[in-house]
C-alpha positions as CSV (number, residue, x, y, z in Angstrom):
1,X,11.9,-13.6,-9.8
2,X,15.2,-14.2,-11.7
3,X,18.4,-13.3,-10.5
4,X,21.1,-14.0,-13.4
5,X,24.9,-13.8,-13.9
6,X,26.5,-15.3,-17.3
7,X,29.5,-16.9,-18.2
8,X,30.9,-17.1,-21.6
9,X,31.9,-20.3,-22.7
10,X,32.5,-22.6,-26.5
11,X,30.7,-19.5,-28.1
12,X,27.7,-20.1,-25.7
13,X,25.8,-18.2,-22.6
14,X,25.7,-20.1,-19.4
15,X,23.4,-18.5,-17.5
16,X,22.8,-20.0,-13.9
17,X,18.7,-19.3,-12.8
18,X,17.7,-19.2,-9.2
19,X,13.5,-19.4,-9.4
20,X,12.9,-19.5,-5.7
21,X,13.4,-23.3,-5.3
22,X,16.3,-24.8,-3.3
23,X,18.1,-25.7,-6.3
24,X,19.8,-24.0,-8.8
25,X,19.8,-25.2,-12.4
26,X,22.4,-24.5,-14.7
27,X,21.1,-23.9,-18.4
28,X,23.0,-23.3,-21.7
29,X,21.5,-20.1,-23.5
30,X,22.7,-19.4,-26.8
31,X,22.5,-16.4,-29.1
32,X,21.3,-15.7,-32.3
33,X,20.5,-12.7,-33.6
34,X,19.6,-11.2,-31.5
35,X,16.8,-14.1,-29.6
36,X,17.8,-16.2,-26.9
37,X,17.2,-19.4,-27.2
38,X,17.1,-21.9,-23.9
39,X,17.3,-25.6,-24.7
40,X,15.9,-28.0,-22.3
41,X,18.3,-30.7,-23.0
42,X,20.4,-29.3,-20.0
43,X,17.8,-29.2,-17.6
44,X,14.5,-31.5,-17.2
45,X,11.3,-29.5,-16.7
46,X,12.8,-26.8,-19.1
47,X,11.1,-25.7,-22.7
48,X,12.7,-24.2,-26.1
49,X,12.0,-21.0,-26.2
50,X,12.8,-17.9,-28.3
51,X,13.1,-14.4,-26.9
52,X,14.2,-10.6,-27.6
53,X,17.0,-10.0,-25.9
54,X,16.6,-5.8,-24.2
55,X,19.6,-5.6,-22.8
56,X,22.5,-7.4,-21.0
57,X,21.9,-9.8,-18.9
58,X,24.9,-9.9,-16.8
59,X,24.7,-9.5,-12.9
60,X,21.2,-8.3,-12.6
61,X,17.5,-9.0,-12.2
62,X,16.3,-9.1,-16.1
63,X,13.2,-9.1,-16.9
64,X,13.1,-9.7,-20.4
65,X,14.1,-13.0,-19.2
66,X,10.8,-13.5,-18.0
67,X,8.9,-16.5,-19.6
68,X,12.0,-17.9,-21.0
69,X,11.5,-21.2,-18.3
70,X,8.4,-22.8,-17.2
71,X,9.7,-23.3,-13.5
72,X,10.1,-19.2,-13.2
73,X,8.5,-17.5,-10.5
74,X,5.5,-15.4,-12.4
75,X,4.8,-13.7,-8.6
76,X,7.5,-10.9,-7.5
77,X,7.3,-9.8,-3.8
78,X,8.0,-5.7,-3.4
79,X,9.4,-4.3,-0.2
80,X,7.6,-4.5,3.0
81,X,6.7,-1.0,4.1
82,X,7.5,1.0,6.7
83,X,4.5,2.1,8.1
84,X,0.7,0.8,7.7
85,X,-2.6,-0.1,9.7
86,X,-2.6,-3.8,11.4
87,X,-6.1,-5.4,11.2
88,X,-7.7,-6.0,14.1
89,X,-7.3,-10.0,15.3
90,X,-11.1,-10.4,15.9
91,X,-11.5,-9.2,11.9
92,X,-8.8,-11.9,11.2
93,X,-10.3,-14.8,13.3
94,X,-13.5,-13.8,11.8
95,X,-11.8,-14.1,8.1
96,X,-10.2,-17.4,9.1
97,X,-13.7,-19.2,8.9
98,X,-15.1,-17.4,5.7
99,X,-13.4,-20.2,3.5
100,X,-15.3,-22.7,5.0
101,X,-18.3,-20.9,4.9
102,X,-18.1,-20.3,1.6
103,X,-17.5,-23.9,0.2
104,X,-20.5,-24.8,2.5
105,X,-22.9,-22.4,0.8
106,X,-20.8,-23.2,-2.8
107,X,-20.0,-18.8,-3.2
108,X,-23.8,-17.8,-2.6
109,X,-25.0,-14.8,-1.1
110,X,-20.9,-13.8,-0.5
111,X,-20.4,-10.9,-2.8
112,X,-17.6,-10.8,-5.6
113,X,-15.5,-13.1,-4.0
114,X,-13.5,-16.2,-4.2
115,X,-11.3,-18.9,-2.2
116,X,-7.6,-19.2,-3.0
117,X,-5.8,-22.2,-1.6
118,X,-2.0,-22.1,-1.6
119,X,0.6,-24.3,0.0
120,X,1.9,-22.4,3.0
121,X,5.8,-20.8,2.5
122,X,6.5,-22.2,5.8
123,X,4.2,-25.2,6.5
124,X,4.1,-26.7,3.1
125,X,0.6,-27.4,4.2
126,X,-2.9,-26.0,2.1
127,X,-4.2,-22.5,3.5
128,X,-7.2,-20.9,2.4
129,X,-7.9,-17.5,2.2
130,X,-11.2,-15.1,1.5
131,X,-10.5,-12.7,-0.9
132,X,-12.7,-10.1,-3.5
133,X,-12.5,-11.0,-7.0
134,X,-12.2,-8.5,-10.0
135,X,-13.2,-10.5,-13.2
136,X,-10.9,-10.3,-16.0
137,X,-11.4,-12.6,-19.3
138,X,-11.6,-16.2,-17.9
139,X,-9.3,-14.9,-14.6
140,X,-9.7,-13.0,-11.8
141,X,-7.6,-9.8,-10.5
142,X,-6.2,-10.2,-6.5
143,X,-5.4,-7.7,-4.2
144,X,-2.9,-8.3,-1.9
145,X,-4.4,-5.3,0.6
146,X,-4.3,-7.2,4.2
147,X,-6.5,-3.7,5.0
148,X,-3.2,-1.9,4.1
149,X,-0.7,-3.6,6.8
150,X,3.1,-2.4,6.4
151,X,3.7,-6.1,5.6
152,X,2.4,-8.7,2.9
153,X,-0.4,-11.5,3.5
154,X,0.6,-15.0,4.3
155,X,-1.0,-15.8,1.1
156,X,0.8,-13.7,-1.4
157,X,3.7,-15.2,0.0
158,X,2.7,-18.3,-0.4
159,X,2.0,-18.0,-3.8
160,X,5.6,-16.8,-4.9
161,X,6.9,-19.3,-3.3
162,X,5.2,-22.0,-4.5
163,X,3.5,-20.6,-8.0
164,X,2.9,-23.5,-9.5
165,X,0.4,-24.8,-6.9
166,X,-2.4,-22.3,-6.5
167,X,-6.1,-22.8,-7.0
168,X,-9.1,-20.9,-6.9
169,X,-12.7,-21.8,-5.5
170,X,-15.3,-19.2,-8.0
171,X,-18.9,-20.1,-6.7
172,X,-18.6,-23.7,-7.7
173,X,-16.1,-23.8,-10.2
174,X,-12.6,-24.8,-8.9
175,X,-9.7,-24.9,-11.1
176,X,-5.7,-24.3,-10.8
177,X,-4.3,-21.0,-11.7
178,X,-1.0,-19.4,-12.6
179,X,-0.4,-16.1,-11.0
180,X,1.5,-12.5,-12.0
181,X,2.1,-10.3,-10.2
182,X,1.1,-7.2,-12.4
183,X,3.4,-4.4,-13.2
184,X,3.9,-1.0,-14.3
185,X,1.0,0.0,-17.3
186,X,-0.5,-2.9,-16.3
187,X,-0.9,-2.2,-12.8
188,X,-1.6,1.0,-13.1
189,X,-4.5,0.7,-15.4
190,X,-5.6,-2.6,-13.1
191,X,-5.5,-0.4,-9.8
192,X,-7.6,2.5,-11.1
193,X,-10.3,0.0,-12.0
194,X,-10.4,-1.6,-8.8
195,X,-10.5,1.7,-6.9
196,X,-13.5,2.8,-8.8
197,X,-14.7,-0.5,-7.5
198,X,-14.2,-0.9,-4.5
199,X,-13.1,2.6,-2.7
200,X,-11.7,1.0,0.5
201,X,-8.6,0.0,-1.9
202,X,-7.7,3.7,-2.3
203,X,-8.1,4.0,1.4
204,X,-5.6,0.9,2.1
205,X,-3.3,2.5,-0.2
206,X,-2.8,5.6,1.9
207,X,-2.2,3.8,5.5
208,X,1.2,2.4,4.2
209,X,3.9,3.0,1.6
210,X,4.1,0.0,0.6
211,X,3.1,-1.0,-2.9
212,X,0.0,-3.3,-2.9
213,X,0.2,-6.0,-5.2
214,X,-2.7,-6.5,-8.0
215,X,-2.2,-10.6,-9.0
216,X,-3.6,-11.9,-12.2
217,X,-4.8,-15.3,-11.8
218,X,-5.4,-17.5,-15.1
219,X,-6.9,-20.8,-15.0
220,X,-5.2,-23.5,-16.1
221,X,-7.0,-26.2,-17.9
């Protein structure tokens, strides 16, 4: 998530971009017609990178920002709800060893599903979680459900915090991935799929007004 402000200055954009991490780089943006162009010589880790400008930038979350930095945080976090259904602790303890029962059988015999380690928001440590898997190209679709809790799972959390470090367990294939949170079209047309899938989604999705985040998860090679 990208919160921006800009500052005009020798005929350039400087455009300060907070992605989540405890710093806050600085990076010269410069304008020409009409494409913004970011030039990593102000900031290490940074790429050059053309983009259509939708609208102004000034003092508010843009997202036609997004992609512009290879650092960004691909994984937005909505609201907590205000109501929802809190999963019973047994089901939880019982989901807390599925990860290492699944590595020990290498994905057999466990239905459409798939391990996803992330480095805990908190902790900084590994956590594994369980989770169904929707197929999608070389990817997978993720459903950030927790059986339709007011609040987000640990591991979604995780994951926008630290984006750059997921990875995903499929049968026996392991391999990093870069999530996005999916929105709008995209999530709309992703969520009537899984639905028609998997029913109990729909059923998660009345017990709490918050909205349930689909994640696209791409390998990275």
């Amino acid at each position: 998530m990208l919160f921006v402000s800009q500052l005009f200055l020798d005929g350039h954009v400087w455009v300060p971009v907070t992605d989540g991490y405890p710093f806050i780089p600085i990076v010269r943006v410069e304008l020409q017609a009409h494409q913004l162009v970011a030039n990593d010589s102000w900031c290490p880790g940074l790429r050059y990178v053309r983009h259509n400008l939708a609208e102004t930038i000034v003092g508010r979350r843009h997202d036609s920002l997004r992609g512009v930095f290879s650092s960004e945080m691909s994984v937005e976090i909505p609201r907590s709800g205000t109501r929802g259904s809190k999963m019973p602790r047994a089901a939880i303890a019982v989901m807390g060893l599925m990860p290492g029962l699944y590595r020990l059988l290498g994905g057999r015999a466990m239905g459409p599903t798939l391990i996803l380690t992330t480095i805990g928001a908190k902790t900084g440590q590994k956590r594994d979680a369980q989770l169904t898997a929707f197929p999608e190209g070389d990817g997978w679709l993720v459903v950030a459900s927790k059986g339709g809790d007011a609040t987000h799972p640990a591991w979604f959390v995780n994951m926008a915090r630290h984006p750059d470090q997921v990875w995903v367990q499929a049968g026996n294939r392991k391999v990093r991935v870069k999530p996005e949170t999916l929105k709008g079209a995209f999530r709309t047309t992703a969520w009537k799929r899984i639905v028609s899938e998997f029913a109990n989604y729909g059923a998660y999705e009345q017990k709490t007004d918050r909205e349930i985040p689909v994640i696209r998860l791409t390998p990275v090679e």
